[in-house]
C-alpha positions in Angstrom: 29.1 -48.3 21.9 29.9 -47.2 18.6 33.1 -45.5 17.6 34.2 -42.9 15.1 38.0 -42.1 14.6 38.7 -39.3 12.4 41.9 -39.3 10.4 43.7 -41.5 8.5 47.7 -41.6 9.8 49.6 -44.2 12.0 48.0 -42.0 15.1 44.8 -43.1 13.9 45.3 -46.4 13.5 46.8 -47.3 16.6 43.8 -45.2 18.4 41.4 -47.1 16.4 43.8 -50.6 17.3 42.9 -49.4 21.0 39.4 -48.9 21.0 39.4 -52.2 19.3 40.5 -53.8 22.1 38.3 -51.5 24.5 34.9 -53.8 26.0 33.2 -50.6 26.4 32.9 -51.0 22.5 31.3 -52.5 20.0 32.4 -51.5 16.6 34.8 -49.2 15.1 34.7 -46.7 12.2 37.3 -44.3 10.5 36.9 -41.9 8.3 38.7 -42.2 6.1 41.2 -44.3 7.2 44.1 -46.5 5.6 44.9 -49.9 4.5 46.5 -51.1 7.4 43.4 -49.6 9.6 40.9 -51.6 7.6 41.8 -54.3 9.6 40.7 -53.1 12.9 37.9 -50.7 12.1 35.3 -50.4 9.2 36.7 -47.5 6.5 35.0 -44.9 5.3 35.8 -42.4 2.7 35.4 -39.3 3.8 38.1 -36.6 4.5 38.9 -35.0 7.3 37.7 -31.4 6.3 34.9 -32.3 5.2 33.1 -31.4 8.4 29.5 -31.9 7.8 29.9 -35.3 5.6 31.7 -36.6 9.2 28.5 -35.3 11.1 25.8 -36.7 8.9 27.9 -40.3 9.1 27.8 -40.0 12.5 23.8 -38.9 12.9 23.1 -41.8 10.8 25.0 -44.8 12.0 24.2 -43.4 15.7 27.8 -43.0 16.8 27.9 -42.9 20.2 31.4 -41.5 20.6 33.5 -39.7 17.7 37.7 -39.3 18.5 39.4 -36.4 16.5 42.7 -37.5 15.4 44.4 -34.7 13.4 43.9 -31.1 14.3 43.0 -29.8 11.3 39.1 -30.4 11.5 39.2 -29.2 15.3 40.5 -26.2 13.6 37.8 -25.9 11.4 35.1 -26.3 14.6 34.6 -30.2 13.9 34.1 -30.7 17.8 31.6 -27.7 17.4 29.4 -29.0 15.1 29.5 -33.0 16.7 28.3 -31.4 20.0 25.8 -29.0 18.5 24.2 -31.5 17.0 23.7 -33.4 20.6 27.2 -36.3 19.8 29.5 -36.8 21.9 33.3 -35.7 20.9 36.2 -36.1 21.9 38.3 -33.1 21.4 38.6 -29.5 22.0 36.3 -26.5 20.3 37.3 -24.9 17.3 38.5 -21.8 19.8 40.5 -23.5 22.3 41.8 -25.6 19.3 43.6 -21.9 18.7 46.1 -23.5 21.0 48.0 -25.2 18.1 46.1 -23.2 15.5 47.8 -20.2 15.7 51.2 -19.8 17.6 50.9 -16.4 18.2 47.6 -17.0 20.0 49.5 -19.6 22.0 52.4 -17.2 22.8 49.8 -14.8 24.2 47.7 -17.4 25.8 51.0 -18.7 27.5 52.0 -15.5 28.4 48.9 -14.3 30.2 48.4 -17.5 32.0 52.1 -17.5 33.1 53.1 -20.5 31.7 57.1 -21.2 31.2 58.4 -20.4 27.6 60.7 -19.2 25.3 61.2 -15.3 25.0 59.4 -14.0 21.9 58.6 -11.5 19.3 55.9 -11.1 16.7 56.2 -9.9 12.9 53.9 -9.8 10.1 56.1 -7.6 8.4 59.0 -8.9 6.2 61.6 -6.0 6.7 61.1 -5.5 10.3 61.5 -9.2 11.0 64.9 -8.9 9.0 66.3 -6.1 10.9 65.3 -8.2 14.0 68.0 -10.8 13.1 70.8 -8.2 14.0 69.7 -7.7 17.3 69.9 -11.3 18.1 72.0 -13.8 19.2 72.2 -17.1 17.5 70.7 -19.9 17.2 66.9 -18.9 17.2 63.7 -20.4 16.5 61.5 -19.3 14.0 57.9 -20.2 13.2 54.9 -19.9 11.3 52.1 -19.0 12.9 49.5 -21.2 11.4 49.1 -25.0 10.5 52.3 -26.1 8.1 52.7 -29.9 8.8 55.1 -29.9 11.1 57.4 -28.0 9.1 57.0 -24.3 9.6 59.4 -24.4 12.4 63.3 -23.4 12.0 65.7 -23.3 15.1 68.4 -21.4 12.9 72.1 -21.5 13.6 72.9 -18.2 12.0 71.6 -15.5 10.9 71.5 -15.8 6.8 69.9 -19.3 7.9 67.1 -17.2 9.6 66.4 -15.1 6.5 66.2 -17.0 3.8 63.7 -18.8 6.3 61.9 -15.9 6.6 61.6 -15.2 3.1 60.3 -18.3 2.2 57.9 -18.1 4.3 56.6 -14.4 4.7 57.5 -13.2 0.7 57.5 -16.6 -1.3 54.5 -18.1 1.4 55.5 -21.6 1.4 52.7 -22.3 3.6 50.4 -19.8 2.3 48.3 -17.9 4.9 49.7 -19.7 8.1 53.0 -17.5 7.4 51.1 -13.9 7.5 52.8 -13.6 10.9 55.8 -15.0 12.0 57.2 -15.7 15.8 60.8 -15.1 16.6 62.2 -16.5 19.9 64.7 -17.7 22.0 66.3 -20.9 21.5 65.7 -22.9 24.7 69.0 -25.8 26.0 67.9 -29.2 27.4 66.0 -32.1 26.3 62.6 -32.8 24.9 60.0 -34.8 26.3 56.0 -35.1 25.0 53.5 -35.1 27.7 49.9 -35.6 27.0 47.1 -35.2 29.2 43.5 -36.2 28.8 41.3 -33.7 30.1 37.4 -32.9 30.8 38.0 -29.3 31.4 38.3 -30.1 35.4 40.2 -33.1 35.9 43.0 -34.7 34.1 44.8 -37.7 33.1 48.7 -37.5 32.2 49.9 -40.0 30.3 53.6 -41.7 30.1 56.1 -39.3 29.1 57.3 -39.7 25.8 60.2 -38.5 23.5 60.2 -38.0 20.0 62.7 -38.2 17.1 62.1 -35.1 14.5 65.2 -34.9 12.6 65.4 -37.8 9.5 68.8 -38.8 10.0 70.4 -40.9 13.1 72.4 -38.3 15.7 69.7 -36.0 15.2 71.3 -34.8 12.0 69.2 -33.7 8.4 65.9 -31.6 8.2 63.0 -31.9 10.5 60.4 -34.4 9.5 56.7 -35.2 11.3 58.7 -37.6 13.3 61.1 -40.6 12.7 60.0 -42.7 16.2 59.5 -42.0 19.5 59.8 -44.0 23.1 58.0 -44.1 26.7 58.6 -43.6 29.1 61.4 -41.1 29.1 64.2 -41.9 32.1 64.8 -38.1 32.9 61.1 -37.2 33.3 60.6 -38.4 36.7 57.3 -37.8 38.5 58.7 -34.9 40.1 59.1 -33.1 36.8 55.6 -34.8 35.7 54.1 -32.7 38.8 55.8 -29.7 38.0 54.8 -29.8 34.2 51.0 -30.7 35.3 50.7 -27.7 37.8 53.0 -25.0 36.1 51.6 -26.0 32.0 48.7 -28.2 31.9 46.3 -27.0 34.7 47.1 -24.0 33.9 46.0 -24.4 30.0 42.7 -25.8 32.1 42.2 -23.1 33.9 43.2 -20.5 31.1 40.1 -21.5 28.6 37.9 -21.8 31.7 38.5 -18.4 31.9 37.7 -17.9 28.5 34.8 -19.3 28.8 36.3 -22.1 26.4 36.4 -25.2 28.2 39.5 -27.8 26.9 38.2 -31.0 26.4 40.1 -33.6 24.3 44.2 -34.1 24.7 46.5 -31.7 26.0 49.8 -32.1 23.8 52.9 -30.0 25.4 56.5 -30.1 24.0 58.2 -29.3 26.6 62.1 -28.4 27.1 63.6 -29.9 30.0 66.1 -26.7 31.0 68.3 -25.3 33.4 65.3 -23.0 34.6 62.6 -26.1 34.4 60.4 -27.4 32.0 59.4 -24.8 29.4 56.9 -25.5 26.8 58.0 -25.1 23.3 54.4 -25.7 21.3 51.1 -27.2 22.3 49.0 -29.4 20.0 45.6 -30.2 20.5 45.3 -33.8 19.4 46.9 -36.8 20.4 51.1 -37.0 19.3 52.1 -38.7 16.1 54.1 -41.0 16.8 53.9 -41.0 20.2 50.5 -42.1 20.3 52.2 -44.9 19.2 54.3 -45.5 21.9 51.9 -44.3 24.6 48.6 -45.9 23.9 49.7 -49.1 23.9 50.8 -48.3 27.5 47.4 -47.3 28.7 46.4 -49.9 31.0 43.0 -49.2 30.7 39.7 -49.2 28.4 40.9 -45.7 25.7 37.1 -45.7 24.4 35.7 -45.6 28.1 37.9 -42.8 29.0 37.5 -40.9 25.8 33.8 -40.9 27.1 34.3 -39.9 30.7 36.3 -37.3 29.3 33.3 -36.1 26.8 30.8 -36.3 29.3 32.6 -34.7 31.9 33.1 -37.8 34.5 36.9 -38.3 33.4 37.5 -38.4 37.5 35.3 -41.8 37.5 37.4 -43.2 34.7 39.4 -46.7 35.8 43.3 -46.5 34.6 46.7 -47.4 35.6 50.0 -45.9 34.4 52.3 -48.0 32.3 54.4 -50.9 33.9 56.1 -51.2 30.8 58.4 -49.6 28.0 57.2 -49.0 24.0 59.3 -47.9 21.3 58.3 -46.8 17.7 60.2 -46.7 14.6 59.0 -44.8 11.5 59.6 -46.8 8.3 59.5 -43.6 5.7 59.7 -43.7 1.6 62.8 -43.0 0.5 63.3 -38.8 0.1 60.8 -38.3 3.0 60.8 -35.5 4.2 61.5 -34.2 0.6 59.8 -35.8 -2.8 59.0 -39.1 -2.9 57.8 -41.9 -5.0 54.5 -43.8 -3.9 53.3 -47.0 -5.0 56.1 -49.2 -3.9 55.6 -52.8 -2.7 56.1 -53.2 0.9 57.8 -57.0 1.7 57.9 -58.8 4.9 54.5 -57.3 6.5 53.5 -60.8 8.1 56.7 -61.9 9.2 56.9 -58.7 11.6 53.9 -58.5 12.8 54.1 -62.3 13.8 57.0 -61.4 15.9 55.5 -61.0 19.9 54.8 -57.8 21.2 55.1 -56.4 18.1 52.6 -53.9 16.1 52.8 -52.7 13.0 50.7 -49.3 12.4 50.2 -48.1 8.8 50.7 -44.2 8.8 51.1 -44.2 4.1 50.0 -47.1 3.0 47.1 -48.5 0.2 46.3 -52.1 -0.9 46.8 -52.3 -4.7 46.0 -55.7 -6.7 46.1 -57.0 -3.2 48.9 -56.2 -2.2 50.4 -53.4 0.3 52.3 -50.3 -1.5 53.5 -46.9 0.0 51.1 -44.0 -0.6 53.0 -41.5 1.7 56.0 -40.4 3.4 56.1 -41.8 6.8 54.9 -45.4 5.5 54.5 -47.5 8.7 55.1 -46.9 12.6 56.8 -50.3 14.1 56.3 -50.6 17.9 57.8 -52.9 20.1 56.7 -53.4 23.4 58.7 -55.0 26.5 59.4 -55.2 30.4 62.0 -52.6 29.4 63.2 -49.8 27.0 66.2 -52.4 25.9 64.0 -55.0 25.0 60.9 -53.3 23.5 63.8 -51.4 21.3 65.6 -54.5 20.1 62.0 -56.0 19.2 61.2 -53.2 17.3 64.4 -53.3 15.4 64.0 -57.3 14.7 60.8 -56.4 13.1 62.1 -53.6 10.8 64.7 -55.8 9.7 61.7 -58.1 8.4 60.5 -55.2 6.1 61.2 -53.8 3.0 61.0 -51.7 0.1 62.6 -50.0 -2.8 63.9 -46.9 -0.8 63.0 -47.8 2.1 64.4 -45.4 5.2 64.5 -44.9 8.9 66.7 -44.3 12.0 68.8 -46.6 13.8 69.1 -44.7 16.7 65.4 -44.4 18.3 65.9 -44.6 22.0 69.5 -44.9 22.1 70.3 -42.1 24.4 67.9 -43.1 27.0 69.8 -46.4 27.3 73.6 -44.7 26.6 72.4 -42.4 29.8 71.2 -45.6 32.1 74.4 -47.5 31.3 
């Protein structure tokens, strides 16, 4: 079959890398792409938001199976329109896509559907948001309710922290309409982990745990970024807490936009707080993780494109798969700056040396080719995975090939994965 990926980021690459490999099919597309993704799938330029241009592509080369990557056209009703138009899609419909959408509509969502989370309350009002603050207790979590990149989030120590925050966002509107309303809740204890979970609106796939790495600086210091790297599995998530999470968050998300009457098909994405209480979910996203997809695809021991379809076509209990017997860790090369301003257009060094390196892949997330050569052209430049029989060894091959690459300003963490192994010493 014929595949369409849309996006253009290190997620996308390493989904279209998978299908690649997938014998179910038979070519790949991506719309628009990258450099680095031009060498495993056919480019095209077309951007992500431009929702009909992706559906006319589609009509006419007779895609037979499209794979949303980011979540801003599932916002826009990108799933919608492909199944309208009789394609099949992976990913959910513009109103379960609400899910990541708008955090306030997943507060309430969670909430009536009893699924574990931070306390919360809502503001679209400046003033009253500020008074909230002295009825608090520090640190808190703020966010935005709409789409901001990854960045309308603050878990604020204190309480002038908190609003300045607010005024950015609710008076200045650093992210424009996504901080009419704001959320204000309680700042959950305990560790992180990503689960993702393919689903068909019935049955359901859950992936390896992952855990990702959002501060820019090593020891979890400096501000929050889209993510520095991430590993899987995760040593503390056992399959205990993997059942738990699937009955207490993601069948009940199932079951919630049954009863909506808005069936979820496409990824499941839960951050999830491992507490004193349990797992609680701190945010849901509706596409697959970046950058743990690029850590847990390359895990998948089975055909992505085949269960991408089962998925679409509602079959996703037929689909053949077995859970990873290995480890994969990711480290995010970014421009120097990142998550700040940056400079593009510099030349990237040592490309094919790393990626000759076994068990090693290289996923461009912000790069171009210019006079034939590779050049940044974003912030988080490339995602570097290493694979192995263990977390030890896929981290130190991931580490031998970033040492193999450079640039002028060239940044990233040294410390991807090193509390999993500092906690199984």
């Amino acid at each position: 079959m014929k595949a369409l990926v849309i996006g253009g980021g290190g997620r996308e690459h390493t989904l279209c890398w998978k299908l690649a490999q997938s014998a179910s099919v038979t070519k790949v597309y991506c719309a628009p792409g990258n450099a680095g993704i031009a060498s495993v799938a056919e480019c095209v330029p077309i951007a992500v938001d431009k929702i009909e241009e992706l559906l006319n592509f589609a009509i006419k080369e007779k895609i037979d199976l499209t794979v949303v990557g980011p979540e801003l056209p599932l916002t826009l009703g990108a799933a919608d329109a492909f199944k309208a138009a009789g394609l099949k899609v992976f990913g959910p419909a513009k109103e379960a896509a609400k899910l990541e959408g708008s955090k306030v509509f997943a507060k309430e969502f969670m909430k009536e559907m009893g699924i574990p989370s931070a306390g919360f309350e809502l503001f679209d009002n400046l003033d009253a948001s500020l008074a909230y603050l002295d009825k608090i207790s520090f640190p808190t979590v703020i966010k935005a309710d709409g789409l901001a990149a990854g960045k309308g989030v603050l878990v604020a120590k204190e309480k002038h922290e908190a609003a300045e925050f607010l005024r950015s966002v609710m008076a200045d509107r650093v992210f424009g309409e996504a901080g009419e309303r704001v959320i204000i809740e309680e700042c959950l204890v305990g560790e992180e982990t990503s689960i993702l979970a393919l689903t068909d609106g019935k049955d359901m796939v859950v992936l390896t745990p992952s855990q990702d790495h959002k501060r820019a600086l090593d020891n979890d210091e400096g501000p929050n970024t889209g993510g520095m790297g991430a590993y899987s599995p995760v040593s503390i998530v056992t399959p205990e807490i993997v059942a738990v999470i699937r009955e207490q968050v993601l069948q009940r998300v199932v079951d919630g936009m049954n009863k909506r009457g808005t069936p979820y098909v496409g990824v499941i994405y839960a951050g999830i707080m491992l507490t004193s209480k349990g797992p609680q979910v701190l945010e849901f996203n509706v596409r697959f993780g970046d950058p743990e997809t690029q850590v847990v695809a390359p895990l998948i021991e089975g055909d992505l494109g085949e269960l991408c379809l089962a998925a679409a076509e509602g079959r996703l209990a037929e689909a053949k798969w077995k859970p990873a017997s290995r480890s994969a860790l990711c480290v995010v090369m970014a421009s120097g700056g990142y998550p700040g301003g940056y400079e593009k257009g510099k030349v990237i060094d040592g490309l094919e040396s790393a990626a000759a390196l076994e068990d090693v892949i290289i996923f461009h997330a912000g790069t171009k080719k210019k006079d034939g050569l590779f050049v940044t052209d974003g912030g988080r430049v490339l995602g570097v995975t290493g694979m192995g029989d263990t977390l030890a060894e896929a981290r130190r091959k991931a580490y031998e090939a970033v040492k193999c690459i450079t640039w002028e300003g060239v940044q990233f963490r040294t410390d991807i994965g090193k509390k999993d192994l500092d906690r199984n010493k």
